[in-house]
N, C-alpha and C positions, 0 to 999 in steps of 0.2 A: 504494500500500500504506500502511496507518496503520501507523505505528509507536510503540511501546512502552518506556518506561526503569521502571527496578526499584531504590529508594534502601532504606536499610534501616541502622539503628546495629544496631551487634550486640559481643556480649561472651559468646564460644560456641565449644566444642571446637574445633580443625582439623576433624575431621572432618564437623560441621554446618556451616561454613562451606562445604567443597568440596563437600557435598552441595547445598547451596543454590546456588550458582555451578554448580555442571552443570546444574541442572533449570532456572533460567532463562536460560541459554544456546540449550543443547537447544529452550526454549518460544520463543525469537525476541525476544527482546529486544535491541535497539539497543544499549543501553547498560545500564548496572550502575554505581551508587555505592554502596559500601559504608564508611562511617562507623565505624571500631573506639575503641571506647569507653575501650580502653585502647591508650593510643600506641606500645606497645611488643610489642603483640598479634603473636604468631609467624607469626598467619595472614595477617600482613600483605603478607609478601613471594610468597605462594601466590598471593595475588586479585592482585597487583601482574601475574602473571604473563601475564595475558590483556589482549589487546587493545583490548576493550570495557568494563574494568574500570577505572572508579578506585576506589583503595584509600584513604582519608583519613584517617591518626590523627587523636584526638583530642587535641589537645596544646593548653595554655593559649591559645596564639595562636588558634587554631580557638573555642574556646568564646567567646574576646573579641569575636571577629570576629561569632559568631553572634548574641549578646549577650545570654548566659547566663553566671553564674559553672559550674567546673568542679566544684564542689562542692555543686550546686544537684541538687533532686531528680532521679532518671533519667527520669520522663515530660516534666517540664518542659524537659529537653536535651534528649529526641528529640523533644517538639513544635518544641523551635527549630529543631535540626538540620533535620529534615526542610522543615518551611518554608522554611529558608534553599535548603535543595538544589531546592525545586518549583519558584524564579525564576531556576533556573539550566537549567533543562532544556530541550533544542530536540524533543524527539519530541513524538508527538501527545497521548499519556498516561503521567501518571505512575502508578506502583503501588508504596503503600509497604508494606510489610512488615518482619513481622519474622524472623530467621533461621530458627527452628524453623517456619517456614507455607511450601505449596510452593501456587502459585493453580494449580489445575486446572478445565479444562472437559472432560469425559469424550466421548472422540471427535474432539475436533481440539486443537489446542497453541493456547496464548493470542496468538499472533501470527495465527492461522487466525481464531481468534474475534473481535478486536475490530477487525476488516473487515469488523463488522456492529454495530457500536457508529454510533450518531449522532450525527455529530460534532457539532451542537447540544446536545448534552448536557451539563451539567457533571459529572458522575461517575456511575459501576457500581457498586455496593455491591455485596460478594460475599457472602453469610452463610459459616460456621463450619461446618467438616465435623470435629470431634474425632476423633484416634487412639485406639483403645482399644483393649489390650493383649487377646485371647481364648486360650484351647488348643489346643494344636496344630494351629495354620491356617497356610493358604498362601494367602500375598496379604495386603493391609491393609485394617483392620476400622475406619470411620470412624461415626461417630454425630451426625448430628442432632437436632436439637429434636425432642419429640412431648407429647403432649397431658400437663398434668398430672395427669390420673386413669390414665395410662400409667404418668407416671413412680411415682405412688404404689405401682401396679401390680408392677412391676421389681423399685425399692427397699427396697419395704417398710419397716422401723423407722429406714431410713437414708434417704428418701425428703426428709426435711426437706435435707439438703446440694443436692437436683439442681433441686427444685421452682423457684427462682427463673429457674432457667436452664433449663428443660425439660428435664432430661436430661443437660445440658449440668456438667461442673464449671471449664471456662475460659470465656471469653467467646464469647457467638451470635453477637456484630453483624459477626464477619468484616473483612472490610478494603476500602480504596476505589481503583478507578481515577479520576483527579483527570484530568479535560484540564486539558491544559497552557494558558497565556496568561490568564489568570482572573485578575483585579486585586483589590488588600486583602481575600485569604483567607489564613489560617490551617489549620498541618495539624495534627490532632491525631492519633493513634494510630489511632484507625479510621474519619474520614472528615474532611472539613474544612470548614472551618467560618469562615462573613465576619467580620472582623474588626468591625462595628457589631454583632454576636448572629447566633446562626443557621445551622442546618446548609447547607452546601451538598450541595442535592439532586437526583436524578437516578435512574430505574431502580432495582431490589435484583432482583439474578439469585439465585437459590435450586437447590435439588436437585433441582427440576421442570424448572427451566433445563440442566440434567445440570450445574450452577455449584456449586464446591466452592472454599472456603480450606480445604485439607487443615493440622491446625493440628499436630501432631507434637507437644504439649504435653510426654510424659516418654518418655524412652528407657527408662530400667529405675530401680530405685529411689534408687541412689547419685544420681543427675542429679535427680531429683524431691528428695531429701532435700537436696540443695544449694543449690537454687532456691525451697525452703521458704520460708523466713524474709521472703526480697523477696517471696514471692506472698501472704503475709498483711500485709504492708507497704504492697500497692498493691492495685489492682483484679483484680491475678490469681485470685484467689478470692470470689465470694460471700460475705457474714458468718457467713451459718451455718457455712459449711468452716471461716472463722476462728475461730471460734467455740471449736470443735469439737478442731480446734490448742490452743489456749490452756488449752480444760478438760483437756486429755491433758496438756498440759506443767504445769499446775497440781496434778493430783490422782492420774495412773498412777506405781503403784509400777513400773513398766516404760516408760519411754519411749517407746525407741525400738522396742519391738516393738507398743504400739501406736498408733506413728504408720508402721509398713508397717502394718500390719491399715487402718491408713486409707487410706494409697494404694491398697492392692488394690482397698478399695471406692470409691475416686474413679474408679479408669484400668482395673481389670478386669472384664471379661463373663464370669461363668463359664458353663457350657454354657445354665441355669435363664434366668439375667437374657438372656444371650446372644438364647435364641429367643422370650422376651417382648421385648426390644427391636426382633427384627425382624418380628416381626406387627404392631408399635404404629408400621412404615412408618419408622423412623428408624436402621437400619441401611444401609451401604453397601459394598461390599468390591469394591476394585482392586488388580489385579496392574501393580503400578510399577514403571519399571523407575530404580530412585533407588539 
């Protein structure tokens, strides 16, 4: 049997933590490192609680060790982090993620699937299945890429925020399974990459693969409006979303009512956009049991 570890820094309710820890339990994962960004994290003593879990603060010692200052950007501490965890790991693949993405293959559990992985390979790229909020539905409404004269289609006047990303308002490129044993590579956020330049490459399973990074991007708007600020701060957003931020907090006599009117239109499908998104083939809806 190949087997699988799951590393991942996170800084995220209790309850997206124990969400994420059951679903790659459940999928067959070996092992579990979980990295908390802050050392004092509640959810610490919860992941402690499992077998297969380590739970790591990040405490000054740790960021020394990894050899990143503690006050250093959060992408450049979790390229180190995770790097440092890839040469520590004995299964076949690692899979690094972040708390809010659950890796789904539609039909069997990721310990089923990558018993079809070759092990010559140096990684699986997974593409990006986005969550996206619709009306009273049952089950989960996931969005992939589709064609830009789609997305023009959809968005209409708003169509400029999704174009660069197809559809997409977080990132496409999904996330990587890395086999293990691979000498002077680097991990970065979604796949890794030789330390002399250069992606390390391998396969890209897609929605055709029934291969989903299910990406959970916003719970509801309190969680979105909190995670604002970092997501124009880093690559969480395309420029024109930021953009888009900047002229709202520059020029609305109303802020914060129109920055929900902008989440709506980043994370929700209303019935309209809804069944234009799913003729244009980048709709997907699973009943999880998460």
């Amino acid at each position: 049997m190949t087997s699988f570890s799951v590393v991942a820094i996170v800084k995220e309710p209790l309850e997206i933590v124990q969400r994420f820890l059951r679903w790659y339990i459940g999928q067959g994962a070996s092992n579990i490192t979980l990295f908390f960004d802050d050392p004092h994290d509640p959810a610490i003593s919860f992941a402690s609680g499992f077998a297969n879990v380590t739970a790591v603060p990040c405490t000054p010692a740790l960021w020394s060790e990894v050899g990143v200052k503690h006050d250093a950007r959060f992408t450049r501490r979790q390229n180190n982090v995770l790097t440092y965890a890839y040469y520590r790991q004995t299964d076949d693949w690692m899979l690094n993620v972040d708390a809010d993405e659950l890796m789904y293959f539609h039909g069997e559990s990721i310990a089923d699937r990558i018993n079809s992985f070759d092990l010559d390979a140096s990684a699986y790229a997974i593409r990006t299945a986005e969550h996206v909020l619709v009306p009273a539905s049952q089950g989960f409404h996931f969005r992939t890429g589709i064609e830009k004269s789609a997305v023009r289609d959809v968005f209409g006047a708003n169509a400029d925020l999704f174009l660069r990303r197809r559809g997409l308002a977080g990132h496409p490129e999904g996330k990587s399974f890395i086999r293990t044993g691979l000498a002077d590579i680097r991990l970065r956020q979604h796949w890794a990459e030789y330390r002399d330049g250069g992606a390390v490459e391998g396969p890209v399973l897609t929605a055709s693969d029934a291969a989903f990074l299910l990406h959970f991007m916003v719970e509801d708007y309190a969680s979105w409006r909190g995670k604002l600020d970092w997501r124009v701060n880093s690559w969480g957003y395309p420029q024109p979303i930021k953009d888009r931020v900047a002229h709202i907090r520059a020029n609305s006599a109303d802020i914060e009512t129109d920055l929900k009117a902008l989440y709506q239109t980043l994370h929700e499908l209303p019935p309209e956009k809804l069944e234009k998104y799913t003729a244009a083939g980048g709709i997907h809806r699973f009943a999880l049991d998460i």
